[in-house]
Biotite code that builds the C-alpha atoms (Angstrom):
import biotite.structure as struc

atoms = struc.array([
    struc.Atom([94.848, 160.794, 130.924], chain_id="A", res_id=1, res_name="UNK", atom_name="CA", element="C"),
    struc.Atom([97.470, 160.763, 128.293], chain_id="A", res_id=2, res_name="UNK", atom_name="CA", element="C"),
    struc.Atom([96.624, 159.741, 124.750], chain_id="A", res_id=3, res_name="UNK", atom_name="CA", element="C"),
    struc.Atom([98.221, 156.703, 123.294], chain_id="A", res_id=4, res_name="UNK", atom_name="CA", element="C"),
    struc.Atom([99.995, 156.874, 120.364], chain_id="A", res_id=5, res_name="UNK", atom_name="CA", element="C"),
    struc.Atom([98.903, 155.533, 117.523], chain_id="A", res_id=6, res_name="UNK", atom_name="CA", element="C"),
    struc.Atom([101.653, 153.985, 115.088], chain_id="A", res_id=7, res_name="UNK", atom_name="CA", element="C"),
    struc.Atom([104.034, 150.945, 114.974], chain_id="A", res_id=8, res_name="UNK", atom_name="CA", element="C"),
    struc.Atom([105.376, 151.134, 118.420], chain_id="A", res_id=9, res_name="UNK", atom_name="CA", element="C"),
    struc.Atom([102.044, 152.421, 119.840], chain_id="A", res_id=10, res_name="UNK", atom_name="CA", element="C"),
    struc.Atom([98.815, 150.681, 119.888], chain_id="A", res_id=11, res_name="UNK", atom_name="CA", element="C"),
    struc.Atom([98.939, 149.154, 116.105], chain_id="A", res_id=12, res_name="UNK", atom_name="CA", element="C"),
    struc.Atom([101.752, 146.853, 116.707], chain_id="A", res_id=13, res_name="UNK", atom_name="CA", element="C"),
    struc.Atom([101.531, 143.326, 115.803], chain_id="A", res_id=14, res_name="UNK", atom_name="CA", element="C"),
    struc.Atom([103.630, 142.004, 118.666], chain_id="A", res_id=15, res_name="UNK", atom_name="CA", element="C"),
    struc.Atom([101.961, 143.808, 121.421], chain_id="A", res_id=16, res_name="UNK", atom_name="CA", element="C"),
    struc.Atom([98.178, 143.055, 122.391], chain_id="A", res_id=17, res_name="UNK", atom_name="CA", element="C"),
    struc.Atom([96.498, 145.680, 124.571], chain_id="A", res_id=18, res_name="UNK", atom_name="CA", element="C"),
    struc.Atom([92.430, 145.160, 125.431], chain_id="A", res_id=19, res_name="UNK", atom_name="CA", element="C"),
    struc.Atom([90.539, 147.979, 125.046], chain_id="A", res_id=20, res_name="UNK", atom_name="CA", element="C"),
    struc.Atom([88.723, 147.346, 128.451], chain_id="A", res_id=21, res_name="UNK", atom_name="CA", element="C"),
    struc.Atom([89.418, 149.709, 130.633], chain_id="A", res_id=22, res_name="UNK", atom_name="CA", element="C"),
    struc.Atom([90.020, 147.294, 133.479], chain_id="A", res_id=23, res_name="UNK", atom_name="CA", element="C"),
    struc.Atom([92.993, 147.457, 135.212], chain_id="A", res_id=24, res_name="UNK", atom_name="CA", element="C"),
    struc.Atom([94.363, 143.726, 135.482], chain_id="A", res_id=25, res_name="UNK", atom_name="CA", element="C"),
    struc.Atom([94.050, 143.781, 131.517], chain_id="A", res_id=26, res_name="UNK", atom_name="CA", element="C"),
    struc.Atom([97.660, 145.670, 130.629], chain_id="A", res_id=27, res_name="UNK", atom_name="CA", element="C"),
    struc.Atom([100.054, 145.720, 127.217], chain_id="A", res_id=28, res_name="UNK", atom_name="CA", element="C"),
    struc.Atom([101.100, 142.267, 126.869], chain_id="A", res_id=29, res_name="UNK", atom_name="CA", element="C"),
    struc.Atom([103.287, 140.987, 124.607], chain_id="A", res_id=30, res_name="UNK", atom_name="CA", element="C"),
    struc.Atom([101.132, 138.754, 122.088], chain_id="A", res_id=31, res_name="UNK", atom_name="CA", element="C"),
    struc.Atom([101.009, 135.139, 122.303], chain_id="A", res_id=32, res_name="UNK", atom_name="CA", element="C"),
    struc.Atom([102.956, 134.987, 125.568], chain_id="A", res_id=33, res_name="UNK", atom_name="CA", element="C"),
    struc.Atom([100.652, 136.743, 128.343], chain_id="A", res_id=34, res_name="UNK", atom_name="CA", element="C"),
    struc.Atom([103.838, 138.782, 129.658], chain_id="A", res_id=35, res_name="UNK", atom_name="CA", element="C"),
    struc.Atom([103.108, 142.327, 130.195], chain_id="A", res_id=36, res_name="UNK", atom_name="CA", element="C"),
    struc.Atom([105.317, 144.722, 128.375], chain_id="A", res_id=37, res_name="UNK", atom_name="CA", element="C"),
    struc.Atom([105.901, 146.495, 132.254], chain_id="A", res_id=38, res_name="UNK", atom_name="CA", element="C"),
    struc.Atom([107.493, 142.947, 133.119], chain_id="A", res_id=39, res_name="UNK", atom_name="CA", element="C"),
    struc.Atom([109.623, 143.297, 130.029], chain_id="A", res_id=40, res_name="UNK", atom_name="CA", element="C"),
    struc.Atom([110.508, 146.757, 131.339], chain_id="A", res_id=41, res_name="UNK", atom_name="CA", element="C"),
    struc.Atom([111.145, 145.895, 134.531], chain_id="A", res_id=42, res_name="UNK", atom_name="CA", element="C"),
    struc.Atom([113.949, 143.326, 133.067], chain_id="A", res_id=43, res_name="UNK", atom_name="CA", element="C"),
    struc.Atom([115.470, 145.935, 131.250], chain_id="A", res_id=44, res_name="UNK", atom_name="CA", element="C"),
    struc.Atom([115.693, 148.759, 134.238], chain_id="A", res_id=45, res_name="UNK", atom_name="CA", element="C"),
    struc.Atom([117.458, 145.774, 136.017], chain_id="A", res_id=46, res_name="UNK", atom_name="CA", element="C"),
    struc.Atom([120.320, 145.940, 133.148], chain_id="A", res_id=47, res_name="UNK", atom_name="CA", element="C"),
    struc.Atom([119.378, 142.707, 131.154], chain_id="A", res_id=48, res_name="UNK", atom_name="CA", element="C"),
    struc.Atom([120.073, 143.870, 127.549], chain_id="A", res_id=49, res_name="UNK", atom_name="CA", element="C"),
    struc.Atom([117.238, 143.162, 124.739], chain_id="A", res_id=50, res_name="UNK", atom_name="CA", element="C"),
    struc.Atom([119.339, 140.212, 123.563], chain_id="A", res_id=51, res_name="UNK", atom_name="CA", element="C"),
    struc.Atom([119.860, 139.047, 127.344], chain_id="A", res_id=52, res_name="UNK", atom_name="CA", element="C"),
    struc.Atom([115.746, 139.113, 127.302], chain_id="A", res_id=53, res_name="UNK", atom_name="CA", element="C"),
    struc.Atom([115.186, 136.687, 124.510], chain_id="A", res_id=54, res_name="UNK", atom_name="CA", element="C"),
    struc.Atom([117.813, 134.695, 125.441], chain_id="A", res_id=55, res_name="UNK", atom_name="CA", element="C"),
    struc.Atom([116.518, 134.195, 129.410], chain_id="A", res_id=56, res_name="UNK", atom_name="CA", element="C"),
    struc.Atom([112.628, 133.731, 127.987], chain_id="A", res_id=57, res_name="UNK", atom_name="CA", element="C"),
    struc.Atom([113.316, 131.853, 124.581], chain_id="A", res_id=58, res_name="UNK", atom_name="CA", element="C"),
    struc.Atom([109.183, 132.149, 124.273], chain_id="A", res_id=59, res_name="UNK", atom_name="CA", element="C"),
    struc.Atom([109.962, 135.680, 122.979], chain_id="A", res_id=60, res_name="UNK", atom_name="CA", element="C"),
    struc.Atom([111.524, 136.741, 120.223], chain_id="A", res_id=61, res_name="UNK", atom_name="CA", element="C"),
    struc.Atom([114.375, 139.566, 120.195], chain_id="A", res_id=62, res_name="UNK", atom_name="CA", element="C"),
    struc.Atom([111.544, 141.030, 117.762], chain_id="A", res_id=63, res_name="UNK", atom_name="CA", element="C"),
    struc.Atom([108.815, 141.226, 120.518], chain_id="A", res_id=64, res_name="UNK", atom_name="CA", element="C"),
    struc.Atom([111.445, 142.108, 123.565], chain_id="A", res_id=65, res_name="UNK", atom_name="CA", element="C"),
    struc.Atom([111.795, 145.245, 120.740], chain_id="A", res_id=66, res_name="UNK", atom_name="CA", element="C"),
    struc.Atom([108.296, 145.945, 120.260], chain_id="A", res_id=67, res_name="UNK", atom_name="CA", element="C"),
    struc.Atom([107.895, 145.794, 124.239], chain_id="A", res_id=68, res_name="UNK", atom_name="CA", element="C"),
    struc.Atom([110.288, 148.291, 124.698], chain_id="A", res_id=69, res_name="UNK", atom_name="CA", element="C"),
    struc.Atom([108.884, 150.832, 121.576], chain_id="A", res_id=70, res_name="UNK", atom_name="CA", element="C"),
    struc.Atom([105.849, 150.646, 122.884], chain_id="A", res_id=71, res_name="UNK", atom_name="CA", element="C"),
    struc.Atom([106.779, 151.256, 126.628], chain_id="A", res_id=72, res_name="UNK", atom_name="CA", element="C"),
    struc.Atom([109.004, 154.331, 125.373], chain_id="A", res_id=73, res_name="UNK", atom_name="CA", element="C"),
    struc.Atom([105.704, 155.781, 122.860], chain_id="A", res_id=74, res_name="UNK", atom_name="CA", element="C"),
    struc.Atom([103.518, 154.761, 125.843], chain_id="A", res_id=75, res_name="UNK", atom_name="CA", element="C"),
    struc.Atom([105.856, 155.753, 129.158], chain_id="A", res_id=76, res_name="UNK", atom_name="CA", element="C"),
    struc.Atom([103.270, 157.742, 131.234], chain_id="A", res_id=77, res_name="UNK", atom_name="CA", element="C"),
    struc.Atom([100.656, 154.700, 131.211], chain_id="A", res_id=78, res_name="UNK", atom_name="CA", element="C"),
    struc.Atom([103.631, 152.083, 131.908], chain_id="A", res_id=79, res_name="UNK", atom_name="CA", element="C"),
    struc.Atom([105.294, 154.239, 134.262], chain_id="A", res_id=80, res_name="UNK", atom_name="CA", element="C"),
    struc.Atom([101.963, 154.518, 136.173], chain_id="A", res_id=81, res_name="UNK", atom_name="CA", element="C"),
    struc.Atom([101.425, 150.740, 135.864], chain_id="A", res_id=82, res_name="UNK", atom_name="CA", element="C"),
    struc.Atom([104.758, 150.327, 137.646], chain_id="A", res_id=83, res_name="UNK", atom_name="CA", element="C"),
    struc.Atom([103.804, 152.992, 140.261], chain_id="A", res_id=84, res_name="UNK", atom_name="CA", element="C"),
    struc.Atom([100.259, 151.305, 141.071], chain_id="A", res_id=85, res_name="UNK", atom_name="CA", element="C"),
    struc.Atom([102.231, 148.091, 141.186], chain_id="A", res_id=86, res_name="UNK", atom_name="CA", element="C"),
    struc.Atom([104.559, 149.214, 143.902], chain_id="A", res_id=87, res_name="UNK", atom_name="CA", element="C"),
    struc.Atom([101.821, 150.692, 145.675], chain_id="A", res_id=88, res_name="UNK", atom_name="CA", element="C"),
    struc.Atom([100.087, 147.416, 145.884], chain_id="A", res_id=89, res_name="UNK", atom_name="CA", element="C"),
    struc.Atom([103.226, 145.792, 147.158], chain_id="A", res_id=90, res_name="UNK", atom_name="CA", element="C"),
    struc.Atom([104.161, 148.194, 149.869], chain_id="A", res_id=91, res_name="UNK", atom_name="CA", element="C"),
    struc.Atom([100.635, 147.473, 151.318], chain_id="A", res_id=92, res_name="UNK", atom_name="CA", element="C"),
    struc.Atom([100.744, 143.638, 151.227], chain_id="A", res_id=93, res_name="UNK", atom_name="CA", element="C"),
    struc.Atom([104.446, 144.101, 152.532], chain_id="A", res_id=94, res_name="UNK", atom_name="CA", element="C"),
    struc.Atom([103.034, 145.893, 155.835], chain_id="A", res_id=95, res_name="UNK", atom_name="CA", element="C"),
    struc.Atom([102.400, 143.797, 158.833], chain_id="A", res_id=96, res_name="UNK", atom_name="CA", element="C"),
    struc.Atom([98.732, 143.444, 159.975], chain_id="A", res_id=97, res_name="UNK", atom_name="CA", element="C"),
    struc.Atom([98.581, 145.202, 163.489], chain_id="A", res_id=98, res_name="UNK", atom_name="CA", element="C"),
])
């Protein structure tokens, strides 16, 4: 497993919260607002800009969209396979029970 990075867009960030229970419903979340930082990514592979983010979700600051988005690029193997176990999960619900 990769390590995590430990500096201001890693693990020691006061924006982002991440549990250190290795349990996998408990992911980076943005603090205060119980969004996931893979959420926040997922906005911003769909083209919305930083600035677009905060504006859409006025709960979050352009400050946190930004510390979202440093952590996911210090942190991109675990968020990438967040995204990946994610889409598994989908594809199986999304099949039709025979």
């Amino acid at each position: 497993m990769p390590r995590r990075r430990d500096h201001a867009c890693g693990s020691r960030n006061r924006y982002i919260n991440r549990p250190g229970i290795p349990y996998p419903r408990w992911k980076a979340q943005v603090a205060g607002t119980g969004l996931t930082v893979r959420r926040i990514v997922g906005w911003y592979k769909m083209g919305m800009s930083p600035k677009d983010i905060a504006l859409e979700y006025p709960h979050l600051s352009l400050a946190q969209v930004h510390a979202a988005l440093a952590y996911y690029h210090a942190n991109r193997d675990e968020i990438e396979s967040d995204i990946a176990a994610e889409e598994l999960l989908n594809d199986d619900w999304a099949r039709p029970v025979a």
